[in-house]
C-alpha positions as CSV (number, residue, x, y, z in Angstrom):
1,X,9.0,12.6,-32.2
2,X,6.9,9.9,-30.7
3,X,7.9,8.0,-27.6
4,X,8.2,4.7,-28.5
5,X,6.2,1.9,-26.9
6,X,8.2,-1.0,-25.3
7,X,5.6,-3.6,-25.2
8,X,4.4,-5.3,-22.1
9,X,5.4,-5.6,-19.0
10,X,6.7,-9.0,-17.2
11,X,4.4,-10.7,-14.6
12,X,7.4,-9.5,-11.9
13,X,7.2,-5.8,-12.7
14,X,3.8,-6.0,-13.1
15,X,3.5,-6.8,-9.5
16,X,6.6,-4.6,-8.4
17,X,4.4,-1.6,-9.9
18,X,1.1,-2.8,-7.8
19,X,3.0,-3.2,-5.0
20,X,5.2,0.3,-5.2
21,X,1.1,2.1,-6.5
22,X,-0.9,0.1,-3.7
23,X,1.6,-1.0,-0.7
24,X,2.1,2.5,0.8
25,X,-1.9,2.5,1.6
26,X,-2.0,-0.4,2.9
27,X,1.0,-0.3,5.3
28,X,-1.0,2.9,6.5
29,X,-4.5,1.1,6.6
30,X,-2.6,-1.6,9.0
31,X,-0.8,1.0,11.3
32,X,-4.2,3.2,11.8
33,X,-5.8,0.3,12.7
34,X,-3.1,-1.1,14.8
35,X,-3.0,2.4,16.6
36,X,-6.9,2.1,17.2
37,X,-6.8,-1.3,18.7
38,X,-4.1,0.0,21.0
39,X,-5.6,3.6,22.0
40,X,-8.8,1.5,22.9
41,X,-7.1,-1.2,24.9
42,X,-4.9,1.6,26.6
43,X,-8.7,4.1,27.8
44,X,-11.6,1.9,27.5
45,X,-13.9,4.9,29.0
46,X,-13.0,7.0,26.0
């Protein structure tokens, strides 16, 4: 038996998918970054 296709997705859960794929990466690209900025601020002779 074949799954069966059920045809293309809506705009929304298009971007609800790209969002749940994608968002968790760049919630962590903004926290390492935020962490950096503040390590630096905190030991400037490091």
């Amino acid at each position: 038996m074949l799954p069966l296709h059920l045809g293309a997705l809506h705009p929304m859960e298009q971007a609800l998918t790209l969002l749940l794929a994608f968002g968790p990466f760049l919630v962590l690209g903004v926290v390492i970054v935020l962490r950096r900025r503040s390590e630096e601020r905190e030991d400037p002779e490091d």
